[in-house]
Every structure is written in C-alpha cells, then in structure tokens.
C-alpha positions in Angstrom: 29.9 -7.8 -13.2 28.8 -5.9 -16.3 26.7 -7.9 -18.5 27.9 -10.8 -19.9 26.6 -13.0 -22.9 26.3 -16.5 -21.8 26.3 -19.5 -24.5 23.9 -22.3 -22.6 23.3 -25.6 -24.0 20.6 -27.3 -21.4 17.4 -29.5 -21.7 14.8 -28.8 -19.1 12.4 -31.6 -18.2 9.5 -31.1 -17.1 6.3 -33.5 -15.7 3.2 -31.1 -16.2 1.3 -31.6 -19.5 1.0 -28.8 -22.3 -3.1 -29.1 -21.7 -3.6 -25.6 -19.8 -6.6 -23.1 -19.4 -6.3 -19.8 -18.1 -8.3 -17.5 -16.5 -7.7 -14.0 -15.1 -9.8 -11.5 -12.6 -7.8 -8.7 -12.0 -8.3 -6.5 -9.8 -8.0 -2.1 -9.6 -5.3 -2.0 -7.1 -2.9 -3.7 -9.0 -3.3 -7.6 -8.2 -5.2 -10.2 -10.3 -6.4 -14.0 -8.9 -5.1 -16.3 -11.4 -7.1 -19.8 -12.1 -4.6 -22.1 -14.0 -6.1 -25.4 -15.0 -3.4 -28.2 -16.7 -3.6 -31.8 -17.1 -0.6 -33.6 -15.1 0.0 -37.4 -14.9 0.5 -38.9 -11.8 1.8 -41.8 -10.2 -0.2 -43.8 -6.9 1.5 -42.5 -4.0 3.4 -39.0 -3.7 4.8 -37.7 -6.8 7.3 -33.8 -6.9 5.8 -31.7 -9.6 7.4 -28.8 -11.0 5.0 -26.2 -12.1 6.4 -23.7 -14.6 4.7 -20.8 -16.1 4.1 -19.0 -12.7 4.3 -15.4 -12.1 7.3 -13.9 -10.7 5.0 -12.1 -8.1 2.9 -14.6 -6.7 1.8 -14.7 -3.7 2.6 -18.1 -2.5 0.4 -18.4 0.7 -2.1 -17.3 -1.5 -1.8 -20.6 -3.7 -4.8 -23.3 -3.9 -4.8 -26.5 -5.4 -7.4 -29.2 -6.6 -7.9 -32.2 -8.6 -11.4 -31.2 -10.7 -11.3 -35.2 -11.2 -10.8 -36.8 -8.0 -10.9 -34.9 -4.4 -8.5 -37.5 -2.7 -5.6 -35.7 -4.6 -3.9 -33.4 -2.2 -0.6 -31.4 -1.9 1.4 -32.8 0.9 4.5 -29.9 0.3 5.1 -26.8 -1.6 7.7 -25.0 -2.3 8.1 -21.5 -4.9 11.4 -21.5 -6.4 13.1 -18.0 -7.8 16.5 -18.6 -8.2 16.8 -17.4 -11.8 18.6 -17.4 -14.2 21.7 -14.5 -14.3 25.2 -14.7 -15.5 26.4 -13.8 -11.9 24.5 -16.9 -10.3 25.5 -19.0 -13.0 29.5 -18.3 -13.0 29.1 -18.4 -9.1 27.6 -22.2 -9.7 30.9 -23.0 -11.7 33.6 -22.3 -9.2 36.3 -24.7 -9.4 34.5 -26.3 -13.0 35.6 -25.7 -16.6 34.4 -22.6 -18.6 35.3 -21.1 -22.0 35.8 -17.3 -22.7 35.9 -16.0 -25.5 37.2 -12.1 -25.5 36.5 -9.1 -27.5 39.4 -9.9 -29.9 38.1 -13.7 -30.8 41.0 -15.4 -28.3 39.1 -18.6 -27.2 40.8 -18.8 -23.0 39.7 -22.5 -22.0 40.5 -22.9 -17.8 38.9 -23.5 -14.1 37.1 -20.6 -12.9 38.5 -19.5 -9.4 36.7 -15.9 -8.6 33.8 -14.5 -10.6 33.7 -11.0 -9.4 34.2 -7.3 -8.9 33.9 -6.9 -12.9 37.0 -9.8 -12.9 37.0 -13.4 -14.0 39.9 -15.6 -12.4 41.1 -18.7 -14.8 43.5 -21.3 -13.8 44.9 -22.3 -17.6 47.5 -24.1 -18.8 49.5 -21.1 -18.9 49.1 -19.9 -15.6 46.5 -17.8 -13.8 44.9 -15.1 -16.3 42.9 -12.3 -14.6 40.1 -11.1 -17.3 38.0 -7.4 -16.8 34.2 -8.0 -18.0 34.8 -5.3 -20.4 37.4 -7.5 -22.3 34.6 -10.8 -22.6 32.2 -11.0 -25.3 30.8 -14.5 -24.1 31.2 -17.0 -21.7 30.0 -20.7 -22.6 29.3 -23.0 -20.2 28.1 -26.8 -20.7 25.2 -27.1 -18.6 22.8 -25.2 -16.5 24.2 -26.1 -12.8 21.7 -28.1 -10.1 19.6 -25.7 -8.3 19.1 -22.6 -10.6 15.9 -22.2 -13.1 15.2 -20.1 -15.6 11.4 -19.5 -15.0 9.7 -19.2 -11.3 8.4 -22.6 -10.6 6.2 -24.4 -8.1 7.6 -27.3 -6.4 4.9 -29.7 -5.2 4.4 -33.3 -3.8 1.4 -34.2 -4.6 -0.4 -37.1 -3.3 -2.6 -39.2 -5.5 -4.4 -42.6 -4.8 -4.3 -44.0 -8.0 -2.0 -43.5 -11.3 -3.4 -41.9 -14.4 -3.8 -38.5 -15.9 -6.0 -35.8 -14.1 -7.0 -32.3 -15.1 -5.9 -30.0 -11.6 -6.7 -26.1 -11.3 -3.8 -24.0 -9.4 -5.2 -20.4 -8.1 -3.0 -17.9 -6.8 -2.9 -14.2 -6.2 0.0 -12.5 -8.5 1.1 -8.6 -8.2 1.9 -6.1 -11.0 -1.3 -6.9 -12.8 -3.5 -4.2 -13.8 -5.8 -2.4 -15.3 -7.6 0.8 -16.5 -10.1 2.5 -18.8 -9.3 5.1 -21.2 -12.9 7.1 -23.2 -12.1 8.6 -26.4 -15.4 10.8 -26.7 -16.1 12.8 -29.8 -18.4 16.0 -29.3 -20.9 16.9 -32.0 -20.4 20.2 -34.4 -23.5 21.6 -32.2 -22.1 20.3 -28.6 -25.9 18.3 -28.5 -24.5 15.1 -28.6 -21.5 12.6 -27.9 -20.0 9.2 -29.2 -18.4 7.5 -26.0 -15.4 4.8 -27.0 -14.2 3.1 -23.9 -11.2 0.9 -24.1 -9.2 -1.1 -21.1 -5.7 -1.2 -20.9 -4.3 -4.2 -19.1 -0.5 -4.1 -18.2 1.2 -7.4 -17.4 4.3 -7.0 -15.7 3.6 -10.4 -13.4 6.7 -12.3 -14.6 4.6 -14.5 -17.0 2.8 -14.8 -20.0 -0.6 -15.6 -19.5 -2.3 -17.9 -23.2 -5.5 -17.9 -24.5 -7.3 -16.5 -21.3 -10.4 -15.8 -20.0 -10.0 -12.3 -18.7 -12.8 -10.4 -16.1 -12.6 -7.5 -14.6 -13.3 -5.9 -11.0 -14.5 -2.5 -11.1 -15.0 -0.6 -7.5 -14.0 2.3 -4.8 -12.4 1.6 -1.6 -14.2 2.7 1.7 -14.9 6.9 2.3 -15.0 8.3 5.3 -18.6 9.3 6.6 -17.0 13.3 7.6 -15.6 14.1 4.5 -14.7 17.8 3.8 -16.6 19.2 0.9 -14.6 20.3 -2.1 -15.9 22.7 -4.9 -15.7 23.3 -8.6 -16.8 20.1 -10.3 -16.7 18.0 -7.3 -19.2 19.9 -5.3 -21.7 20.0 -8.3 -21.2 16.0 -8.4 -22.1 15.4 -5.1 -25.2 17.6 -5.1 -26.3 16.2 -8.7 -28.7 13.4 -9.1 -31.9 12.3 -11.3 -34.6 9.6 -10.6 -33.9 6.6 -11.4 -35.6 5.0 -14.6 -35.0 0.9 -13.9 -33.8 0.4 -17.5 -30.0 -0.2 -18.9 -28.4 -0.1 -22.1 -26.4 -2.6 -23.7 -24.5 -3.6 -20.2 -20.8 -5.1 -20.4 -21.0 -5.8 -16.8 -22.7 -7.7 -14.3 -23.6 -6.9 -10.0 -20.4 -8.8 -8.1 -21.2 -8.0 -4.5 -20.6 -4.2 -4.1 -18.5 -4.1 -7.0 -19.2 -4.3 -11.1 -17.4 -6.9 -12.8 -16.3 -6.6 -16.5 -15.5 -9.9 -18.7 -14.3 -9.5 -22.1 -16.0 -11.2 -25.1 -12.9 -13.2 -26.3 -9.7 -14.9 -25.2 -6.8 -13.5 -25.3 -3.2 -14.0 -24.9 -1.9 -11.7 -21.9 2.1 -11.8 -22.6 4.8 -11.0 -20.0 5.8 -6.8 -20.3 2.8 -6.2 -22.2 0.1 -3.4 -22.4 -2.7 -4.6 -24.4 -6.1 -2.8 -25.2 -9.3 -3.9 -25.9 -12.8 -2.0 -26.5 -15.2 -2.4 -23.8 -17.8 0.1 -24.0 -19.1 2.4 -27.4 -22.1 4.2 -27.7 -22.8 6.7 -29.8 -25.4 10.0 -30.6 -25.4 10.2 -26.5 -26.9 13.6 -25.6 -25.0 15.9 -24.1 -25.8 19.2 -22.3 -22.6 22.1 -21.6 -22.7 23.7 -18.6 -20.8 26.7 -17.2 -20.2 26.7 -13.9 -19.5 29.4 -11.5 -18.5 28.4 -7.9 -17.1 31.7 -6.7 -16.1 30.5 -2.7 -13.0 29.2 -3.1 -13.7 26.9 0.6 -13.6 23.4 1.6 -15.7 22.7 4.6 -16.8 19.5 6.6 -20.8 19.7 6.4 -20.5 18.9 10.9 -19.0 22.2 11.7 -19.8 26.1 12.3 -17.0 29.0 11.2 -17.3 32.1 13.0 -14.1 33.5 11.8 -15.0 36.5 9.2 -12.7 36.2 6.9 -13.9 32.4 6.3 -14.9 32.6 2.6 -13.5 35.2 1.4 -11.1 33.9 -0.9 -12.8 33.7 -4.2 -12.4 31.4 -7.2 -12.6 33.7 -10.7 -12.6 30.8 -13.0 -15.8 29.9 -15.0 -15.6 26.0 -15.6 -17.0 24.2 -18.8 -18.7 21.3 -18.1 -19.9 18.4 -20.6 -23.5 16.8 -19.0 -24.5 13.1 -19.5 -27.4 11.7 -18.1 -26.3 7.9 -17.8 -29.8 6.2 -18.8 -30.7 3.7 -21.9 -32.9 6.0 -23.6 -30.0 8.1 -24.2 -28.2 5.5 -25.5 -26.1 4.5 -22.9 -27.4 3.4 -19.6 -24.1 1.1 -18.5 -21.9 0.9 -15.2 -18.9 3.1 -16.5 -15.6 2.3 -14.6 -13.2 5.0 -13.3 -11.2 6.3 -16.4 -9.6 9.0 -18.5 -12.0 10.9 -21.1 -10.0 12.1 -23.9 -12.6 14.6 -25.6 -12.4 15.6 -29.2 -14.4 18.1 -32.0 -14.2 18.8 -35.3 -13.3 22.1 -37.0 -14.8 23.9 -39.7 -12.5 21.9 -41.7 -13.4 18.9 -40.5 -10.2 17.8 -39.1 -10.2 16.5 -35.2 -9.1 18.7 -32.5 -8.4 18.1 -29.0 -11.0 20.3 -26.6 -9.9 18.6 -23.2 -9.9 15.9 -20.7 -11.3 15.0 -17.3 -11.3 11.8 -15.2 -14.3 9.8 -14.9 -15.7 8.7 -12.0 -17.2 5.4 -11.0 -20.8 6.0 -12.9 -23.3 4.1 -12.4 -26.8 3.6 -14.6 -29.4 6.3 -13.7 -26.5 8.8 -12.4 -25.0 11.7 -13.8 -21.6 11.8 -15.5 -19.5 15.6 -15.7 -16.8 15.5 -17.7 -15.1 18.9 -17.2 -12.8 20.3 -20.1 -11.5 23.5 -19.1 -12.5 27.5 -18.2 -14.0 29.5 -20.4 -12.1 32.0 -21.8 -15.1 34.8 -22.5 -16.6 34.4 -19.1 -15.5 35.6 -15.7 -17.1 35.7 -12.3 -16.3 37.6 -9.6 -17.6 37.3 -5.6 -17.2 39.6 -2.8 -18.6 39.9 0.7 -20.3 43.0 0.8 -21.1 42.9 5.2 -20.2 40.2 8.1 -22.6 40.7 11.5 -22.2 38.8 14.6 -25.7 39.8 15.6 -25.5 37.6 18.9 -23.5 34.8 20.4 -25.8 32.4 18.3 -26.5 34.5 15.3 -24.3 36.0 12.4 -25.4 37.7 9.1 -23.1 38.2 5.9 -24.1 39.6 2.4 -22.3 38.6 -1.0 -22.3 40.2 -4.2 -21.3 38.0 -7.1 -20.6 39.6 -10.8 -20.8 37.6 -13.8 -19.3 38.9 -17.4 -20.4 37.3 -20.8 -17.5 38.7 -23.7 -19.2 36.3 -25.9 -21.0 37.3 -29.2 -23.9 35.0 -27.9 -26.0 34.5 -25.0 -25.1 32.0 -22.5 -26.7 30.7 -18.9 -24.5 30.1 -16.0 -24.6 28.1 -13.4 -23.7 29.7 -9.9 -23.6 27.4 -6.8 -23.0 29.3 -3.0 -22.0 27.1 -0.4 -23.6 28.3 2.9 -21.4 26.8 5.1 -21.3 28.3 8.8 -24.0 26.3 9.9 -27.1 24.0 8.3 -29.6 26.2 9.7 -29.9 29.7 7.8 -32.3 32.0 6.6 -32.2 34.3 3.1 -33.2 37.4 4.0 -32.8 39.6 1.0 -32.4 38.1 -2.6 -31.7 39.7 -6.2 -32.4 36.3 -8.4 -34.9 33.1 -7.9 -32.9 30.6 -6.5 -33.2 26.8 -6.0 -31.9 24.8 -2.5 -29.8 21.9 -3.7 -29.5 20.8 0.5 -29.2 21.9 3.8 -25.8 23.8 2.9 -26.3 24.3 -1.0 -28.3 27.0 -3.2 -28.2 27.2 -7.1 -28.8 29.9 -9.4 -29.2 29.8 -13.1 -28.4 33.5 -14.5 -28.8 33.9 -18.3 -26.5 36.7 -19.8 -26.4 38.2 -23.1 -23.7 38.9 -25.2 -21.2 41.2 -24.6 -23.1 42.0 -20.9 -22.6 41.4 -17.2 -25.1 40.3 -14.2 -25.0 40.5 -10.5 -26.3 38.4 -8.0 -26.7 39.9 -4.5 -28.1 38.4 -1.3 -28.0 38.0 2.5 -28.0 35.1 5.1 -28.3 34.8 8.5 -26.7 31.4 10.7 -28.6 30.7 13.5 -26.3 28.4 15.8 
C-alpha cells in the first residue's frame, strides 16, 4: 500500500521511571556496548517490565541486567519486541473493526474494513461495499492502537524482586549501526616548516534510538595482520621501514592504554539522537613541525619478504611518479606526542593572498606516540624519475646479478633532495658490487638514497647487486 497518513489517538503506559543514565563505548567496526542505568519500581515477587528506549539493532543475547541496589533481583524472562508501528500492520490489526477514511476530495467514508491490500481498502458501509485505491485516501483514523503492536522496540522482562520499593538497575547490550571516525583538518605553514593538526570524531547513530545526556568513549584499534604479508611500495613501503627512538614523553593525551587498544572518552555529555551524525573536537595541536619529502620508489613490485624471483623480467615495471610527502615526528616536544586514531587528513595552505586552499589529502594510520606519521598529498609536478635495468645475470644455479640505472629530473627554479628507496627483493642475502651514490641499508631487503638536485638539472643513480640463494 502506498503511504498512508494515519490519525492515532493512544496512551501508552509504561512502568520504568524517567531517572536514566547513559553511557556509550562504541566500537570501529560499527557496534557500540550500551550501559543504560534507570530507576524502576518494583513489586515483591515477579513483576513484567516494558523497557522502551532500546535500539532497533540490539543484540538481544547480548543483553545483561542488574540491580546496582540489591543482587537478589534477577530476570526470570525476556523477551525483545519489534513489531512497529506501520500503517499496513495497523489496518491488518482492524480487520472486521470500524475505521474512518477520509479521501482526497474531503468525503469522510465511515465502514468495517474487510481487505487492506494490494494498494485497495475494502469497506462494508451503509451503502454497500466501497472498494477505495490508496491513491484516492488522504488519511485513515483509527481509535486506538490495536493489542500487540508498539511504536518503539521494547524489552519485555519479568523480573524477580524480593522486596517492593524503587531500585536503580543497569541494562547493557550490544546495538549495531553505531559508529565512528576521525576526520584532521591540518593547516600547513607559508614555509611548509610547520603544521596545526584539528582532529574531530564523527559519530553516526543509526541504532533505532536516541541516546540523552551520555557518557560517550571510544575504542580505537587494528584487527589482526597476517605475519607473510606482501610488501607494497610508495608511501606504504617508506612507513614500514620508518621509525625513531622512542623518547618516553607524551603530549597532552585524549586517550588512555585499554588492553591492546586506545580508548577515547570525550570531555562532556552529550545527547546522541536517532539518524544523527554529530562531531566533536578530540585532538588540536598546533606549530607541529613538519618536514616534506619527495619520494622516488621507481620498482613498481610487491613482494612477500619469504621468497626468491628468478624470473628476469621481475621488476621491471617502473613507477615514474615522484610522491610529496608531509613528515611528522609524533613526540611532545613537537607539540604533539598523542595516540592518533585512523582518520582522514584534510590538508590546507594559504596563498599569497591569504585565502585557504586545498593542497591534498591522505588517510592516517593508527599512530602511535614516538612513531612517525606521513601524510601523502600528491606527485610533484616539476619532478620525474625514471628506472631501468641496465643487465640481468644468472651467474650460477644459486647466483644472479642485475644492474639499474635510475634518472631523476628537477624542472624546479630551486634545489630540492629526493628520496629514492630500491627494494632488493630476489633474496635477503645480496651484495653491492658497484655504486654511483652513498647509500644507507634501511633492512635486509631495503637501501635508501638521498640525491640533492639543483634547479633545472637531472641525476642518475647507477648500481649492481648480486643474490646469492
């Protein structure tokens, strides 16, 4: 049936007491645990409790209950009702009752509803049978909500109690379609030396259920990796292979150690309506310094760090892209040193004119205090890199040498340095035999180069490797 306006007079009574404290942990994969405390009177013996004011998406054999004033006070049966509230469960609750129509041209039609369906309405009248289309009603009015049907999820409990008397009771549940995330609005500097970091959650609440005045924490953390994991490059490569010692001191810390896992609570209450996205500032710290990196990682390869490659061609494919990279070193003596949670940076400059512009975006991964955080914006324009295997040997069955020749173009009017990482990745144990540029061994697979170019030039880094298997 198309949708029909229905006219309700009801009252709904209900036995649970106004009194309620909420609380909310919600979790990153879309779930929260909800701790509802309420004051209830109850009578000696078993008493049924209706418990509105539940999210649609509970989980019900997730649901605990206690008396925080006596322990004797159990559930002894519990029931979740859903049966909501719609005009096609309401007119199929009044079969063979009275209803009023009233149609699109203001003719009130007063009979016994026989058939509610198929976009028709079948009334026994006074005149006869009258077959009404949904597109002809503008409202149906009915006297009372029928036995059976509720308009907001609701618990159903007996509870057992020893004695009579008011008693404060917590309900905890696990609800769905909870969430939430970070979003960093970062603002670069006119000289790219420093950074002002604004992070903000965004919780949506799309539980069934608004949620008042409630204390809300959050659980930050990563789900189990795989110990083979293939290696990636770009960005992610440098990420893995980047790390600083660590100093012992934090910043102004939002969070707090929660097993394995960070946990975030916000400084105030707040009201968490049903359908809502609401944000709220978490993390700010500003005059952070910030390095820029360019970053050339010419093999465009993924390999698992377990296995040897004989095939020549393995490699070859190269990557021309030179990527810009914003450096943070997450310590308090830069003026931030906190547990950053996944998110995504927004990152912004000013012009000559002093107006705001938009420079790029990355996502943020989990960041601890003491570890790096790369925030990469885009490719540079100005620079290029080019790599291309210049021999392949298979000097033995256990032996195979290879030679590279990488080419790096500045078009900038000003100098710049570039960061060039080569992935060695046939085997863990390799020799350089011949080398154009110092180099520095990140681990058993990784070397790094740092190549400052001048404007307007170009540089190229040649070398040879042998694999010994």
């Amino acid at each position: 049936m198309k949708q029909v306006c229905v006219i309700i007079t009801l009252l709904i009574i209900t036995n649970v007491s106004v009194a309620r404290q909420c609380a909310l942990t919600i979790y990153n994969d879309d779930f929260a645990l909800v701790k509802d405390v309420r004051v209830i009177d109850l009578q000696a013996g078993v008493t049924e409790f209706r418990f509105t004011d539940v999210a649609a998406s509970i989980e019900p054999t997730s649901v605990r209950f206690r008396s925080l004033d006596d322990p004797k006070t159990r559930v002894v049966e519990q029931n979740f009702q859903f049966d909501l509230v719609n005009s096609v469960k309401l007119l199929g609750k009044y079969i063979d009752r009275e209803i009023e129509l009233m149609t699109q041209k203001g003719e009130l039609i007063v009979g016994t509803l026989l058939k509610a369906e198929n976009n028709q309405i079948i009334l026994r009248t006074k005149e006869g049978l009258k077959i009404i289309s949904a597109e002809q009603i503008n409202a149906v009015k009915l006297a009372k909500l029928p036995k059976g049907l509720l308009t907001k999820p609701t618990l159903v409990w007996q509870i057992y109690s020893p004695k009579s008397g008011k008693q404060k009771v917590q309900l905890d549940y696990l609800a769905k379609n909870i969430s939430w995330k970070v979003n960093y609005n970062a603002e670069l500097s006119s000289d790219e030396k420093n950074i002002s970091l604004m992070g903000w959650v965004t919780i949506t609440n799309n539980s069934g259920t608004s949620f008042p005045d409630a204390n809300i924490a959050l659980i930050a953390g990563q789900t189990n990796q795989p110990d083979r994991q293939m290696y990636s490059y770009g960005i992610d490569y440098l990420r893995a292979m980047s790390s600083f010692k660590p100093s012992g001191e934090r910043g102004d810390e939002k969070s707090e150690s929660f097993g394995e896992y960070r946990l975030y609570r916000l400084p105030i209450k707040t009201t968490l309506k049903n359908n809502q996205i609401k944000q709220i500032k978490l993390i700010q710290a500003n005059n952070v310094p910030v390095k820029k990196i360019y970053l050339y990682d010419g093999a465009k390869v993924r390999f698992y760090p377990y296995r040897t490659y004989f095939a020549p061609d393995f490699g070859r494919e190269y990557n021309k892209k030179v990527n810009v990279i914003l450096t943070v070193e997450n310590r308090a003596d830069n003026n931030l040193g906190v547990a950053l949670p996944i998110g995504l940076a927004r990152i912004y400059k000013r012009d000559k004119d002093g107006s705001l512009e938009f420079v790029g975006e990355d996502k943020v991964p989990p960041t601890s205090v003491d570890e790096k955080l790369m925030m990469y914006i885009g490719d540079a324009f100005d620079i290029t890199g080019k790599r291309v295997q210049t021999d392949f040997k298979r000097i033995s069955k256990h032996a195979i040498e290879e030679a590279f020749e990488i080419t790096l173009k500045n078009h900038k009017s000003e100098a710049v340095t570039i960061t060039v990482i080569e992935k060695l990745y046939r085997w863990s144990n390799w020799n350089i035999l011949k080398v154009s540029d110092k180099y520095e061994k990140l681990n058993s697979r990784t070397i790094k180069f740092e190549i400052p170019i001048s404007p307007n030039s170009e540089h190229k880094i040649t070398y040879r490797v042998r694999y010994e298997m």
